[in-house]
N, CA, C and O atoms as a GROMACS GRO file, in nm:
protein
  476
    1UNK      N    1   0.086  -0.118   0.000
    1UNK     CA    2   0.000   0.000   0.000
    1UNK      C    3   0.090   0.124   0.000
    1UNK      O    4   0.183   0.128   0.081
    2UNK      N    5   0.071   0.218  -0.079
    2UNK     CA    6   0.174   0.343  -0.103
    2UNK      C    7   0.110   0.409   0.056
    2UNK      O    8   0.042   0.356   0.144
    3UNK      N    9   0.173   0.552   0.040
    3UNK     CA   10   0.177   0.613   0.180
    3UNK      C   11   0.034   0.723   0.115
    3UNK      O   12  -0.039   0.789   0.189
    4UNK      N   13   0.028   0.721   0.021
    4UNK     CA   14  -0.105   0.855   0.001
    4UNK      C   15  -0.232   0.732  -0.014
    4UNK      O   16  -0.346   0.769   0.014
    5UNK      N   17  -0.213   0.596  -0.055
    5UNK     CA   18  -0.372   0.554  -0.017
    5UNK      C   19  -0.369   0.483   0.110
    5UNK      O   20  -0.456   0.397   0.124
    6UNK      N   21  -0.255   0.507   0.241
    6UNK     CA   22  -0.219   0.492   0.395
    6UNK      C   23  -0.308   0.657   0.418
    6UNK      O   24  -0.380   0.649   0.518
    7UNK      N   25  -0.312   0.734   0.382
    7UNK     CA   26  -0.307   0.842   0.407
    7UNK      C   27  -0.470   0.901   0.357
    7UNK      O   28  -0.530   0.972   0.438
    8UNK      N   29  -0.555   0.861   0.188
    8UNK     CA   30  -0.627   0.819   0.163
    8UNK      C   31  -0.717   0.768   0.268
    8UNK      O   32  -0.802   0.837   0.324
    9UNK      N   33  -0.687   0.615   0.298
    9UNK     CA   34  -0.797   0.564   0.350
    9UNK      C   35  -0.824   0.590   0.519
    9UNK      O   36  -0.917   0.544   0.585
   10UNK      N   37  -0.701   0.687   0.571
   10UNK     CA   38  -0.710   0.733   0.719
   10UNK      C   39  -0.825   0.860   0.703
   10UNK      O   40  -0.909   0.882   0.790
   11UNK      N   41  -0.816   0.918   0.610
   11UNK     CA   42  -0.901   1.041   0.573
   11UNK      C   43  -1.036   0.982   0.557
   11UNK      O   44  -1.123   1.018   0.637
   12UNK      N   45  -1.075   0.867   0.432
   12UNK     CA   46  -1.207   0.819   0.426
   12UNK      C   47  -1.242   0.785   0.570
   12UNK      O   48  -1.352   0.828   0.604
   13UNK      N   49  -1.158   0.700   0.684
   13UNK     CA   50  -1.226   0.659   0.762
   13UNK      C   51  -1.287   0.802   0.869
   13UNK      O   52  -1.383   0.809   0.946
   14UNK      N   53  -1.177   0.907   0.826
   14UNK     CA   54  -1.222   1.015   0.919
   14UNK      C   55  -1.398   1.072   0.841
   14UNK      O   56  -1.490   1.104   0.917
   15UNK      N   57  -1.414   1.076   0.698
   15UNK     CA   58  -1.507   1.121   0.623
   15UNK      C   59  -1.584   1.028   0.707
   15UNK      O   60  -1.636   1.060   0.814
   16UNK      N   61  -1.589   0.905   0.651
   16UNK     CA   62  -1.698   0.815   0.743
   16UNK      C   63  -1.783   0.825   0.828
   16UNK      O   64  -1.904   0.816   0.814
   17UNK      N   65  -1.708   0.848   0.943
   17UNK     CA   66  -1.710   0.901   1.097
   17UNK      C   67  -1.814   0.994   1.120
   17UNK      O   68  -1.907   1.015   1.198
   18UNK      N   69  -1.747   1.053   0.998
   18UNK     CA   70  -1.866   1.234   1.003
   18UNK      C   71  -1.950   1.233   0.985
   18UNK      O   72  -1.985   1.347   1.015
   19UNK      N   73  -2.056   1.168   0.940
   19UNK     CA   74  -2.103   1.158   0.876
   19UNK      C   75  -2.116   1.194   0.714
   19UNK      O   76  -2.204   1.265   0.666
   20UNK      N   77  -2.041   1.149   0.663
   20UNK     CA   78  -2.010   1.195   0.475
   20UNK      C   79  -1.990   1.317   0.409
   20UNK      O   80  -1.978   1.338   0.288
   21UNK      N   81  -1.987   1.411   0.523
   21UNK     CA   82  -2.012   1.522   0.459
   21UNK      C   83  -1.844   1.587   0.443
   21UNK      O   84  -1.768   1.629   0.530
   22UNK      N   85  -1.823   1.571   0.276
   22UNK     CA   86  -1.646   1.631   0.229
   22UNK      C   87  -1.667   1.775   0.285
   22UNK      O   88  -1.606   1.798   0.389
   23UNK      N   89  -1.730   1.860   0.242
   23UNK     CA   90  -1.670   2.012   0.296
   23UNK      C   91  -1.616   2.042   0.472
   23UNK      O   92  -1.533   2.121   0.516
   24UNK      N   93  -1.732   1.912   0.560
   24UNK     CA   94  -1.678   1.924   0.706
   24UNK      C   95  -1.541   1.896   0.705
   24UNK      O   96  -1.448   1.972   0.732
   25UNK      N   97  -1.537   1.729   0.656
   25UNK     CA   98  -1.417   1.682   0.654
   25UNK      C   99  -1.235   1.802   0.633
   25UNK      O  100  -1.134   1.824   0.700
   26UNK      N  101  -1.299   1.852   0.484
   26UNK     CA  102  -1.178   1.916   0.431
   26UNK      C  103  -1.164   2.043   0.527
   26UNK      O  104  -1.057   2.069   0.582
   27UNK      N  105  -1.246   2.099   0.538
   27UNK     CA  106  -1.267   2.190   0.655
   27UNK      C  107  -1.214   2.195   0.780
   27UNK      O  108  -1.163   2.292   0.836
   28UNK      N  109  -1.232   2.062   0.830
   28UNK     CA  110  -1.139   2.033   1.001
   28UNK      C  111  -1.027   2.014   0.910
   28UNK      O  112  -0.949   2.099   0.951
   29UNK      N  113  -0.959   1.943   0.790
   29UNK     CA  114  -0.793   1.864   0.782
   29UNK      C  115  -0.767   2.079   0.799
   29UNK      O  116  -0.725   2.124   0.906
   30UNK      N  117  -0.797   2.165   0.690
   30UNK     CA  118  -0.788   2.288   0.674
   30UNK      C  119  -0.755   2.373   0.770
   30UNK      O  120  -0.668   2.460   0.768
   31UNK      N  121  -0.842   2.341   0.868
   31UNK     CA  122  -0.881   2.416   1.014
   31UNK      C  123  -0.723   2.379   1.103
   31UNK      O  124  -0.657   2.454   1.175
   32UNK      N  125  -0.702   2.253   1.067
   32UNK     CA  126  -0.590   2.204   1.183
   32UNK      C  127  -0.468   2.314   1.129
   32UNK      O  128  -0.422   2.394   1.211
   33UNK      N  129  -0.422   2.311   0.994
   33UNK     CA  130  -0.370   2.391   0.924
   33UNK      C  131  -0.294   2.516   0.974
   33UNK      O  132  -0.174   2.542   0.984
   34UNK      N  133  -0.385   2.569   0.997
   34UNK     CA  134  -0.407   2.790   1.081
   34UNK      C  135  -0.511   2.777   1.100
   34UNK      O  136  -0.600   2.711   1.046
   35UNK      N  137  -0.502   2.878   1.229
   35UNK     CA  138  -0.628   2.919   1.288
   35UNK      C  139  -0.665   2.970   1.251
   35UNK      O  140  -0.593   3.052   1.192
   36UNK      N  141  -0.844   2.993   1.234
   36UNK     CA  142  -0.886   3.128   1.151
   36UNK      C  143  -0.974   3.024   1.038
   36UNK      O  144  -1.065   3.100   1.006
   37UNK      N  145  -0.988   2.946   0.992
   37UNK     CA  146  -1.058   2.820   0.887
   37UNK      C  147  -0.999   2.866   0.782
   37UNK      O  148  -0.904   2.943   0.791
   38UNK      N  149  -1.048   2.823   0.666
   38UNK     CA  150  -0.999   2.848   0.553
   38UNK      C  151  -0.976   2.995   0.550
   38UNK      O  152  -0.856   3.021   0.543
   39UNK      N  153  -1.057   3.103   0.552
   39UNK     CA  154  -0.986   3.184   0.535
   39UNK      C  155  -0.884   3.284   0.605
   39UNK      O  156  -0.835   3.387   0.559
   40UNK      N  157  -0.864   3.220   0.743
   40UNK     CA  158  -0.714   3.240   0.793
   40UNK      C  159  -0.614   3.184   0.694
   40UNK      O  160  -0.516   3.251   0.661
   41UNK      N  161  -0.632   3.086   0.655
   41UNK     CA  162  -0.514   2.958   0.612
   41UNK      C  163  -0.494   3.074   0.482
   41UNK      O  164  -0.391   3.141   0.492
   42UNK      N  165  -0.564   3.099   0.385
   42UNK     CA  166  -0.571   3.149   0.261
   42UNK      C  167  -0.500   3.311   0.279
   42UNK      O  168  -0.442   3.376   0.192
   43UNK      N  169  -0.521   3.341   0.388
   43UNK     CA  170  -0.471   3.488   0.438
   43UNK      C  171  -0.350   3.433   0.449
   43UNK      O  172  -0.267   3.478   0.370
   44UNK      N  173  -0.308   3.332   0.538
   44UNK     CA  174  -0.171   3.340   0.540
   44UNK      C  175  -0.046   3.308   0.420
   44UNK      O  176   0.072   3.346   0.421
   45UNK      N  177  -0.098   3.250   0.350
   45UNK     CA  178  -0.060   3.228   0.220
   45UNK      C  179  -0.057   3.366   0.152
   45UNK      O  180   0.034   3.373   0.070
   46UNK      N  181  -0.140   3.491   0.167
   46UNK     CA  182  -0.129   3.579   0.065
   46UNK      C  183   0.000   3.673   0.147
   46UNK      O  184   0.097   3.716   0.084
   47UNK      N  185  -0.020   3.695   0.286
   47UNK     CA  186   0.120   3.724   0.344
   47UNK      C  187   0.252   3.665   0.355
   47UNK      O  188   0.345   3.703   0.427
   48UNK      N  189   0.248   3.571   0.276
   48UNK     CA  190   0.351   3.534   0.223
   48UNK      C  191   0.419   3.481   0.066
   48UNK      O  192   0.496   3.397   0.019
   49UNK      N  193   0.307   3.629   0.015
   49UNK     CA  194   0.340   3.648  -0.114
   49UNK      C  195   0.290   3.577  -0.204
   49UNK      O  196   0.326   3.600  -0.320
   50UNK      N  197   0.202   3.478  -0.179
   50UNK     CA  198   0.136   3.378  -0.298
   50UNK      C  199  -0.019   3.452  -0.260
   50UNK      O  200  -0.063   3.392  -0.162
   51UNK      N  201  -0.078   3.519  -0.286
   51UNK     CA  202  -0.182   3.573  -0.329
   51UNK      C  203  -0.229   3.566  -0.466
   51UNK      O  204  -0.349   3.594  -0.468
   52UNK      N  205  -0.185   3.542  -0.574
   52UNK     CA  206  -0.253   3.498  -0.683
   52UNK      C  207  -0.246   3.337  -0.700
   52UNK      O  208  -0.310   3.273  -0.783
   53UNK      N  209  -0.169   3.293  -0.621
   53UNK     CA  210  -0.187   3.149  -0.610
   53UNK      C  211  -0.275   3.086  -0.569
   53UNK      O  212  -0.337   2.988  -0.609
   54UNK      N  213  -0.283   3.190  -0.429
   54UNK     CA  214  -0.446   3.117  -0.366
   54UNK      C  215  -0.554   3.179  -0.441
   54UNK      O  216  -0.635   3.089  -0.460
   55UNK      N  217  -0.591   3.271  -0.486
   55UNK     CA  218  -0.652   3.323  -0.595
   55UNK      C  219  -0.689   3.225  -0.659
   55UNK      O  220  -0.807   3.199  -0.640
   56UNK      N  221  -0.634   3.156  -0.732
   56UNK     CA  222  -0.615   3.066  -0.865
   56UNK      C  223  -0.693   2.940  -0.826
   56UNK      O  224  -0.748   2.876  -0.916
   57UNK      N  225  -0.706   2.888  -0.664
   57UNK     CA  226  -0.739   2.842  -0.589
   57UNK      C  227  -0.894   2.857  -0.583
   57UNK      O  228  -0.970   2.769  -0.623
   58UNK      N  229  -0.925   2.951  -0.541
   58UNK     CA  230  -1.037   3.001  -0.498
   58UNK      C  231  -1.148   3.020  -0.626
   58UNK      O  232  -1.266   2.986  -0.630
   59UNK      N  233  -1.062   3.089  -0.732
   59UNK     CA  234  -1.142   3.106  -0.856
   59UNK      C  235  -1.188   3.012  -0.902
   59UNK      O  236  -1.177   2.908  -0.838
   60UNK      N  237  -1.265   3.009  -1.045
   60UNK     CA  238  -1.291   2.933  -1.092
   60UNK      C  239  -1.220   2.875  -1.227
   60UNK      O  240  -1.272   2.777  -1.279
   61UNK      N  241  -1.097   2.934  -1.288
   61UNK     CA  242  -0.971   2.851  -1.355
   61UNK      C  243  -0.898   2.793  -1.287
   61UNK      O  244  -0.926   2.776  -1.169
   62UNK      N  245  -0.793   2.749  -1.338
   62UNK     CA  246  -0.712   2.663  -1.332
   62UNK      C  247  -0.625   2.690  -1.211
   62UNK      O  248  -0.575   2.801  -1.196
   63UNK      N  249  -0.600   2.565  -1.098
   63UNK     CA  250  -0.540   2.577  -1.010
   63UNK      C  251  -0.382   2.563  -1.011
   63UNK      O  252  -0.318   2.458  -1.023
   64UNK      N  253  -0.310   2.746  -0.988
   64UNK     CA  254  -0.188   2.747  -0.970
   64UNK      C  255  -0.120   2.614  -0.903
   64UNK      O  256  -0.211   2.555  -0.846
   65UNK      N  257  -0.024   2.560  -0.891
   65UNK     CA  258   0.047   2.475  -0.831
   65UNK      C  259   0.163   2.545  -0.727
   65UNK      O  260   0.223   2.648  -0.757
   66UNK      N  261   0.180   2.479  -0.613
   66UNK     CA  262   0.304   2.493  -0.504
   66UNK      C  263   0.380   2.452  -0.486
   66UNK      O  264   0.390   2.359  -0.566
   67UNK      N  265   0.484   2.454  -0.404
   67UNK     CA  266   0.572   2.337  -0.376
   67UNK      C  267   0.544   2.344  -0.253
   67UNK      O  268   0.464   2.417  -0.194
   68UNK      N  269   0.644   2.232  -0.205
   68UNK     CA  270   0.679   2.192  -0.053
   68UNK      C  271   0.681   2.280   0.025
   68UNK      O  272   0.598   2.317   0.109
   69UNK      N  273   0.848   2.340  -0.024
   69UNK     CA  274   0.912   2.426   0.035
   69UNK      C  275   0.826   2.524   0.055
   69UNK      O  276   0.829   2.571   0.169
   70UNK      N  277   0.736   2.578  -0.030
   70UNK     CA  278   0.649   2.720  -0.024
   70UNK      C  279   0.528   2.674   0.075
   70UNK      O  280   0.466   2.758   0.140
   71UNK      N  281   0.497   2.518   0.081
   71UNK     CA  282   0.367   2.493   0.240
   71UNK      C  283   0.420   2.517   0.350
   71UNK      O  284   0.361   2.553   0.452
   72UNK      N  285   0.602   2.488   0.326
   72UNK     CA  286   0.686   2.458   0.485
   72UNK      C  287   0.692   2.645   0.549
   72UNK      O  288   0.691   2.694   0.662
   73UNK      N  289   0.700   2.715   0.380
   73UNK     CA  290   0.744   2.856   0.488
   73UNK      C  291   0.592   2.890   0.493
   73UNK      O  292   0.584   3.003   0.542
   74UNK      N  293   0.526   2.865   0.478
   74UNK     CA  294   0.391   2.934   0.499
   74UNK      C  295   0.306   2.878   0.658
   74UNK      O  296   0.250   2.944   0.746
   75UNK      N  297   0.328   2.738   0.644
   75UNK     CA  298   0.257   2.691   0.784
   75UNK      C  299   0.352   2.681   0.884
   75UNK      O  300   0.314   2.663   1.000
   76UNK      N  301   0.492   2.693   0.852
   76UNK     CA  302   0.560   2.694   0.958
   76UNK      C  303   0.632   2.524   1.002
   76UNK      O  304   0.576   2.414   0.993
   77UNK      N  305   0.765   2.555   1.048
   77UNK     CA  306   0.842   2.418   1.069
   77UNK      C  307   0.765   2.294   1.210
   77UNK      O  308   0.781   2.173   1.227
   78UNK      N  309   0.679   2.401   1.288
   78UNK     CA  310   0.631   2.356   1.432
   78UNK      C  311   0.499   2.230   1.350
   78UNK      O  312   0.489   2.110   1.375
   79UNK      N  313   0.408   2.320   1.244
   79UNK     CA  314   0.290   2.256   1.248
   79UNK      C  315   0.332   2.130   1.145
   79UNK      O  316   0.311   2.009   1.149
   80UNK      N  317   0.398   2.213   1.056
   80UNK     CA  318   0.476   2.041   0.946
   80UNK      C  319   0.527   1.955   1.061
   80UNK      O  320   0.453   1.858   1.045
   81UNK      N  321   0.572   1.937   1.121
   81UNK     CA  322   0.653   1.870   1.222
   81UNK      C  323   0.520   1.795   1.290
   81UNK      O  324   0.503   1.673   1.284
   82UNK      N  325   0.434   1.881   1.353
   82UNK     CA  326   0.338   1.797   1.428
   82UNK      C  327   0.237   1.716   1.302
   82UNK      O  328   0.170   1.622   1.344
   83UNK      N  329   0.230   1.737   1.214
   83UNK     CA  330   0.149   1.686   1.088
   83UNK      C  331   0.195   1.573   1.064
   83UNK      O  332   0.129   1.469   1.069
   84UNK      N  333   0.345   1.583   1.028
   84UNK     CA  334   0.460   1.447   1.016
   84UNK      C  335   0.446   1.340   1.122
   84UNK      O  336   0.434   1.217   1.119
   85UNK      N  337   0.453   1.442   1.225
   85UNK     CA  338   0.481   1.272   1.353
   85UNK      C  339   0.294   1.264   1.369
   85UNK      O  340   0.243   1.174   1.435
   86UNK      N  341   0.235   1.339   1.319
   86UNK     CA  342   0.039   1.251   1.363
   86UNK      C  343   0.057   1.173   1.215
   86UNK      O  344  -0.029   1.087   1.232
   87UNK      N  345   0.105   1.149   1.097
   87UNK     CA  346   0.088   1.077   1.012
   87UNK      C  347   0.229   0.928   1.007
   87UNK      O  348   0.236   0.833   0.930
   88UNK      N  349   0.312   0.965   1.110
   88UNK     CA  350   0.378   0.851   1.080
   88UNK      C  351   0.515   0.882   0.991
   88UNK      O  352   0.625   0.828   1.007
   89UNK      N  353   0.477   0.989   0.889
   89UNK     CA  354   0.603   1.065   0.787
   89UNK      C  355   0.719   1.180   0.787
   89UNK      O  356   0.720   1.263   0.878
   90UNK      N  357   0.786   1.181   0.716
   90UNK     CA  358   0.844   1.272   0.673
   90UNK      C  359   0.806   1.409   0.681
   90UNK      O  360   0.708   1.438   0.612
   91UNK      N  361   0.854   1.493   0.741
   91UNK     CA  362   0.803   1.650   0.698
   91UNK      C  363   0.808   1.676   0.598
   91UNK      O  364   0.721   1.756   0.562
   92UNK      N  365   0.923   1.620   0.473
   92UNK     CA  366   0.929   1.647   0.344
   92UNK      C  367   0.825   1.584   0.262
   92UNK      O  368   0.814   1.620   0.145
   93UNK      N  369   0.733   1.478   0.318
   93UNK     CA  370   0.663   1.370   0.279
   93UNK      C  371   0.525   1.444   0.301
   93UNK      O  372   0.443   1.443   0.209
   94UNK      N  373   0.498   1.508   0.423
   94UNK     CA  374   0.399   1.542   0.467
   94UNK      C  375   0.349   1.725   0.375
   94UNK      O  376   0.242   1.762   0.328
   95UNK      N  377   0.506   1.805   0.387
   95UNK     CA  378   0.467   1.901   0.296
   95UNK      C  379   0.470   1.841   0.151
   95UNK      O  380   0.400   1.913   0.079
   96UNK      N  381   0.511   1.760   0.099
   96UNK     CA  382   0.511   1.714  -0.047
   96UNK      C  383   0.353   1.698  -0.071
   96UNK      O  384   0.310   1.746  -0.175
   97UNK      N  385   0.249   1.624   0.030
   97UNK     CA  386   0.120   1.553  -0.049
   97UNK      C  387   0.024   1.691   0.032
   97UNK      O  388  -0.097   1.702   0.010
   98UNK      N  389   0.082   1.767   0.105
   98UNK     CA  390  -0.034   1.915   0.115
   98UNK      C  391  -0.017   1.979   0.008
   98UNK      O  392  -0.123   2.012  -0.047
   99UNK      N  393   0.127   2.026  -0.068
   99UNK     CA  394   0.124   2.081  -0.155
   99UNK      C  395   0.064   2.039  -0.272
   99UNK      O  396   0.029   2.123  -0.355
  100UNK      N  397   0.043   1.885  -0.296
  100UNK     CA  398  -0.053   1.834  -0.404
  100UNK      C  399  -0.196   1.847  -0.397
  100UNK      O  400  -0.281   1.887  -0.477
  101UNK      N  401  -0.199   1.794  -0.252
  101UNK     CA  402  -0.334   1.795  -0.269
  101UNK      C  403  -0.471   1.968  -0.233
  101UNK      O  404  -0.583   1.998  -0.273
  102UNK      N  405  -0.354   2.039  -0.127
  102UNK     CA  406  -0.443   2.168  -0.093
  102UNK      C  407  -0.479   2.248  -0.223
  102UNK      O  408  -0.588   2.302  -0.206
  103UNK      N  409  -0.426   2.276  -0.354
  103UNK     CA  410  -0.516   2.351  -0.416
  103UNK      C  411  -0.644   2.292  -0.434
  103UNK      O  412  -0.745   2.361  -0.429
  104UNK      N  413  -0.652   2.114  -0.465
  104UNK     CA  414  -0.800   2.113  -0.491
  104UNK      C  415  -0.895   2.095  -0.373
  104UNK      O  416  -1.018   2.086  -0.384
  105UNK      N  417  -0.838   2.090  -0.281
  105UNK     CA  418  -0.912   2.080  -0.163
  105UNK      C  419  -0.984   2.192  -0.112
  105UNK      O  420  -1.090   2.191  -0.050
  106UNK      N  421  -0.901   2.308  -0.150
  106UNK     CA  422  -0.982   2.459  -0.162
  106UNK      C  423  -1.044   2.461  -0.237
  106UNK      O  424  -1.158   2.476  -0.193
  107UNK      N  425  -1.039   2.452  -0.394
  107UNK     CA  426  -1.126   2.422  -0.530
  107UNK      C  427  -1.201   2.377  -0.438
  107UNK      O  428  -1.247   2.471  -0.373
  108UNK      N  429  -1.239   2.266  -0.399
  108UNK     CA  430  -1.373   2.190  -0.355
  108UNK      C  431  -1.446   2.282  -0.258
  108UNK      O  432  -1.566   2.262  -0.242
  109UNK      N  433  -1.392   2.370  -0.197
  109UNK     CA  434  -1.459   2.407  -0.046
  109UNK      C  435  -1.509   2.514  -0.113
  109UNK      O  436  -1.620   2.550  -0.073
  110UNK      N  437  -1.456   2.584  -0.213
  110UNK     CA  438  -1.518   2.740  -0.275
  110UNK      C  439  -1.570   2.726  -0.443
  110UNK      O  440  -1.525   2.793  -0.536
  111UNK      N  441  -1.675   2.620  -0.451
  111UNK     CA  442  -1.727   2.611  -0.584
  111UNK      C  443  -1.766   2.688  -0.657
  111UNK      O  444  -1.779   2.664  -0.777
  112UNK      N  445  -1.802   2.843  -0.582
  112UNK     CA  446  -1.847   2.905  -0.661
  112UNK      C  447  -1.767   3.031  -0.700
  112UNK      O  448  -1.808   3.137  -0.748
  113UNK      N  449  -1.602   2.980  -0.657
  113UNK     CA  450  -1.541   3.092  -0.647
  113UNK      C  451  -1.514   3.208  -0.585
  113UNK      O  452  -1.464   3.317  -0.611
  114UNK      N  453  -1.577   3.135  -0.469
  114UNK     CA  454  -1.523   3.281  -0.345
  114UNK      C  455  -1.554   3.168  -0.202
  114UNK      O  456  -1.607   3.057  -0.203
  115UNK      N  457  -1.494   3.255  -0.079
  115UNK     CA  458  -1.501   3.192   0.042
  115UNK      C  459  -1.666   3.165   0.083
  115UNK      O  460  -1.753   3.245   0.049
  116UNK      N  461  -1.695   3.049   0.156
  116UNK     CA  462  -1.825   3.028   0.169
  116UNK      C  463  -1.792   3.074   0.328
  116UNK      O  464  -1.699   3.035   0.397
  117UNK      N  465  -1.925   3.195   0.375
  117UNK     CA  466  -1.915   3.257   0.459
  117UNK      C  467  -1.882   3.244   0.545
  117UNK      O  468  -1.827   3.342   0.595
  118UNK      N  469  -1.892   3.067   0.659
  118UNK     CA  470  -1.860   3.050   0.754
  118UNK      C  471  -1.643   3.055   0.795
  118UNK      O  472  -1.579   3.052   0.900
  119UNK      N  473  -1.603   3.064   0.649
  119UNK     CA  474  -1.476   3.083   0.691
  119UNK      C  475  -1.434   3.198   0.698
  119UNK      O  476  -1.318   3.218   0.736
   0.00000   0.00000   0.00000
């Protein structure tokens, strides 16, 4: 079993739990993130200079891409670190599959192209 469907099916079982509902789900992984819900998290990203990235995010084209390195300076070495040792991985492992997977995970939470109010 690779480490993203280890990682995959820890998430479905958390979806599960919730009762099914993806926006809660992506919402708490988001929330753990920065304080503030998505749109703390998205603020902090634009103070650190990727503001059309998360943009790109949020809109309704095509989602800019990140790297690692750009999740590690944005969330900080403390919360990668605690992310890494609650998953078992790598910090390099752990910022590698946020940076894949958080643009569409925002895509999903803002369908219509802007923050949905509660964040």
């Amino acid at each position: 079993m690779s480490l993203f469907d280890d990682l995959a099916g820890k998430a479905m079982e958390m979806l599960n739990s919730s009762g099914g509902s993806d926006s809660g789900l992506l919402g708490g992984i988001i929330g753990s993130l920065a304080p503030g819900g998505l749109g703390g998290l998205l603020q902090s990203f634009q103070e650190k200079g990727l503001g059309d990235t998360v943009a790109s995010w949020v809109g309704t084209g095509e989602n800019l891409p990140i790297s690692a390195d750009q999740i590690q300076s944005v969330l900080g070495s403390e919360t990668i670190q605690n992310l890494a040792s609650n998953f078992g991985i790598s910090t390099d492992e752990i910022s590698s599959l946020i940076a894949q997977h958080l643009p569409g995970a925002v895509d999903t939470l803002t369908p219509d192209g802007s923050l949905p109010e509660e964040s």
